[in-house]
Each structure stands twice: as structure tokens, then as C-alpha cells.
SELUM-328320 format. One record per residue (C-alpha): residue in three letters; x, y, z. Coordinates in Angstrom, 1 decimal, decimal comma, padded with zeros to 4 digits. Layout:
<recs>
+-----+--------+--------+--------+
| res |     c1 |     c2 |     c3 |
+-----+--------+--------+--------+
| ALA |      X |      Y |      Z |
...
+-----+--------+--------+--------+
</recs>
This chain:
<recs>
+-----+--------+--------+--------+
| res |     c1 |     c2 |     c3 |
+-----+--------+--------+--------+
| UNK |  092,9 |  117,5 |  090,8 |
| UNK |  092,1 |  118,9 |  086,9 |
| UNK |  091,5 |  122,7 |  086,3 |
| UNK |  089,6 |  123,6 |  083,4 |
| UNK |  088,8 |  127,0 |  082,6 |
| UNK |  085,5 |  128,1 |  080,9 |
| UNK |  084,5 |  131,5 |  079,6 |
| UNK |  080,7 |  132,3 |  080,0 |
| UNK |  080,4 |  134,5 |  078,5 |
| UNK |  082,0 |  133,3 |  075,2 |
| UNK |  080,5 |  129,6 |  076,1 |
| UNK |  083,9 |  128,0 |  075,9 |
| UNK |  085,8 |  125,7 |  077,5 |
| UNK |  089,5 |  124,9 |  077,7 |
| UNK |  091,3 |  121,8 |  077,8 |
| UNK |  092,0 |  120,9 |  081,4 |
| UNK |  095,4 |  121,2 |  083,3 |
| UNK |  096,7 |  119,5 |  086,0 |
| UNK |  098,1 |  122,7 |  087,5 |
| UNK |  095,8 |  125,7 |  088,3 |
| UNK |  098,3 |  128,0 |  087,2 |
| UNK |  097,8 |  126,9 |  084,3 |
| UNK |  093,5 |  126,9 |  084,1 |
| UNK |  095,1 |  131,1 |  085,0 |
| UNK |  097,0 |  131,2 |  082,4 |
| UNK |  094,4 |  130,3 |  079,8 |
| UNK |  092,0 |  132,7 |  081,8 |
| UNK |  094,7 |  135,5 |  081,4 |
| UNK |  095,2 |  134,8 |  077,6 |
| UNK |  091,9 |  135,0 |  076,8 |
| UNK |  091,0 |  138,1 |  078,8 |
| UNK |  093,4 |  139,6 |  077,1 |
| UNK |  092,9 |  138,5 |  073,4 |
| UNK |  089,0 |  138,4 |  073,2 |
| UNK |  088,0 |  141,1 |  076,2 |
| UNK |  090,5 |  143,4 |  075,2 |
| UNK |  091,8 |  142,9 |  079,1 |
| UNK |  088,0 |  143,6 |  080,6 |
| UNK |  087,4 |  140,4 |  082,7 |
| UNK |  084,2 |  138,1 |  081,5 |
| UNK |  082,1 |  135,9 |  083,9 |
| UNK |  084,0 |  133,1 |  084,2 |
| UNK |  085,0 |  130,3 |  086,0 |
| UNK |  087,8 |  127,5 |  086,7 |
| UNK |  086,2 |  124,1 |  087,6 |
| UNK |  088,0 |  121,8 |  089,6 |
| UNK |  087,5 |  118,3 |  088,9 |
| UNK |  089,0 |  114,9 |  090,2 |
| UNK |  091,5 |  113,1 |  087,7 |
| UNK |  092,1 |  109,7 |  087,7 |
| UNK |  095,0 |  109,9 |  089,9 |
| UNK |  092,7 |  111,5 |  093,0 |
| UNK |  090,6 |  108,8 |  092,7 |
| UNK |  093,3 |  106,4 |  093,0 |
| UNK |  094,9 |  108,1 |  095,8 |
| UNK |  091,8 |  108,2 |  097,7 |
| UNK |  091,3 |  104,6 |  097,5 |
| UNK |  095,3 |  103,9 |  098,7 |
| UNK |  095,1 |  106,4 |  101,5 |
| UNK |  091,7 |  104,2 |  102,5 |
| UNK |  093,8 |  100,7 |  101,7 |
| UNK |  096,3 |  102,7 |  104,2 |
| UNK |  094,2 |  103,7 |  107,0 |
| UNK |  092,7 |  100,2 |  107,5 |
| UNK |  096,4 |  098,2 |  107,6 |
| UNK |  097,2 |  101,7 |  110,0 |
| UNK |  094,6 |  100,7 |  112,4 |
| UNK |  095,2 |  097,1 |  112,1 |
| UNK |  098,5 |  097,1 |  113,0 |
| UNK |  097,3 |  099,5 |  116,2 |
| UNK |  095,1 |  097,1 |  117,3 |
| UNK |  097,9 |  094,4 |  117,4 |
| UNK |  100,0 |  096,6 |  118,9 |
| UNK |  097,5 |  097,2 |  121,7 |
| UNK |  096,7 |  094,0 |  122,2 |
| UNK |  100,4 |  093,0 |  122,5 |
| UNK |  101,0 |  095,8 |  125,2 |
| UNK |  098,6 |  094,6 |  126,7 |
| UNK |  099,6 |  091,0 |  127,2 |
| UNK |  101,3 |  089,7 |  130,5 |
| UNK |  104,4 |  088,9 |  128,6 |
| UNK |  105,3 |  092,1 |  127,2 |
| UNK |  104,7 |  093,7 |  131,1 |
| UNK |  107,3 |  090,9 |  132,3 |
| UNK |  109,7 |  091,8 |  129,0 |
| UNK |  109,5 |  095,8 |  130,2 |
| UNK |  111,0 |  095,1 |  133,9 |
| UNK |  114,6 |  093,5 |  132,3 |
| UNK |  117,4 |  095,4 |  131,5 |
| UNK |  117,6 |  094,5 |  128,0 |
| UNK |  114,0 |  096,4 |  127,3 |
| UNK |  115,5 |  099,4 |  129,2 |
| UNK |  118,7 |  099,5 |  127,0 |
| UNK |  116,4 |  098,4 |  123,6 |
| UNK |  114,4 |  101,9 |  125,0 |
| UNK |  116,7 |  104,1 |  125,5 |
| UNK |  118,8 |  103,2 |  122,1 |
| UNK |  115,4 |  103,5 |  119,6 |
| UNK |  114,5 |  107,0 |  121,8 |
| UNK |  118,1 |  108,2 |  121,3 |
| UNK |  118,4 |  107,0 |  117,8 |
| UNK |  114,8 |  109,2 |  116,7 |
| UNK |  115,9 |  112,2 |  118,5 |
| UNK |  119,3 |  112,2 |  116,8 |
| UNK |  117,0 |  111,7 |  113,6 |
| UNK |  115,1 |  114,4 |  113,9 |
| UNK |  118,1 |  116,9 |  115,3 |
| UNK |  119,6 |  115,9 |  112,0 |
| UNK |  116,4 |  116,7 |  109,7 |
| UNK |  116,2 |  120,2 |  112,0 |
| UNK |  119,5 |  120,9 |  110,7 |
| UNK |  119,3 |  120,3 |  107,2 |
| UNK |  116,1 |  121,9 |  106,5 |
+-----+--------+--------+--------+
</recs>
């Protein structure tokens, strides 16, 4: 997202920033340099940059390979194959060792953060 701040009552506009701290900053300067510290009608627009729109279109890219990949994993737990795979002892093992492995995962991320 741009910031941009514009003073309307001076009719100006400043050069836009990607951080709104600094659209603020600009406001502040100028309140204090040309309005003597009394605050104008003004405004900070927001504005997509050319990064948001690029993001927007990956997160989009994203969600479609997301849900295509769920609807192969339904369809494969689905299947008779998988439901004679999950009554051997080597699925029960394979489970228990991912399930074990995540929750030592995230014990460690608790930990360190």
C-alpha cells in the first residue's frame, strides 16, 4: 500500500511513501511549518502500489494450486486403497511419527518465541 499526504487546504500534495508513518510525518512537518501547529483539513490517501497488485494476483495463483491439491487429497482418501493402506501397521507407525514430529515442532516454536 502507498500513503500520500495532501493538504486541502494548501492544495498540495506529497510524494507518496510506502510507510504511513511516513505520509504522518509529512502531515506533522507541515502543520507545523505552514499552520503554525493549527491542524488544516487534510487527508492521507491510501493507494495500491505495484507490489499489492502483484501480491493479490500470487495469493489468487496460491489459492487455486491450495484447493487443487485438496481436491486430490480428497479424492485419494477417499479411494479403497488408501482405506486398506490405513489398517497396516506401517500407516500406524508413519502416523504416529509425522503427529509426534509436528507437536515437537510446534513445542519448540512455543519456546522460542
Amino acid at each position: 500500500m502507498r500513503y500520500t499526504y495532501r493538504c486541502d487546504v494548501c492544495r498540495l500534495t506529497w510524494d507518496a511513501h510506502d510507510d504511513y508513518r511516513d505520509a504522518k510525518a509529512d502531515r506533522k512537518a507541515h502543520m507545523y511549518r505552514v499552520h503554525e501547529g493549527a491542524r488544516p483539513d487534510d487527508q492521507i490517501i491510501e493507494s495500491p502500489g505495484p507490489l499489492d497488485q502483484m501480491g493479490s494476483a500470487a495469493w489468487e495463483a496460491a489459492s487455486l494450486v491450495a484447493q487443487s491439491i485438496a481436491r486430490v487429497a480428497l479424492r485419494g482418501l477417499r479411494s479403497k486403497g488408501f482405506r486398506e493402506a490405513q489398517q497396516t501397521e506401517w500407516f500406524r507407525q508413519a502416523v504416529m511419527f509425522l503427529g509426534g514430529g509436528i507437536l515437537l515442532l510446534v513445542f519448540i516454536n512455543w519456546l522460542t518465541h
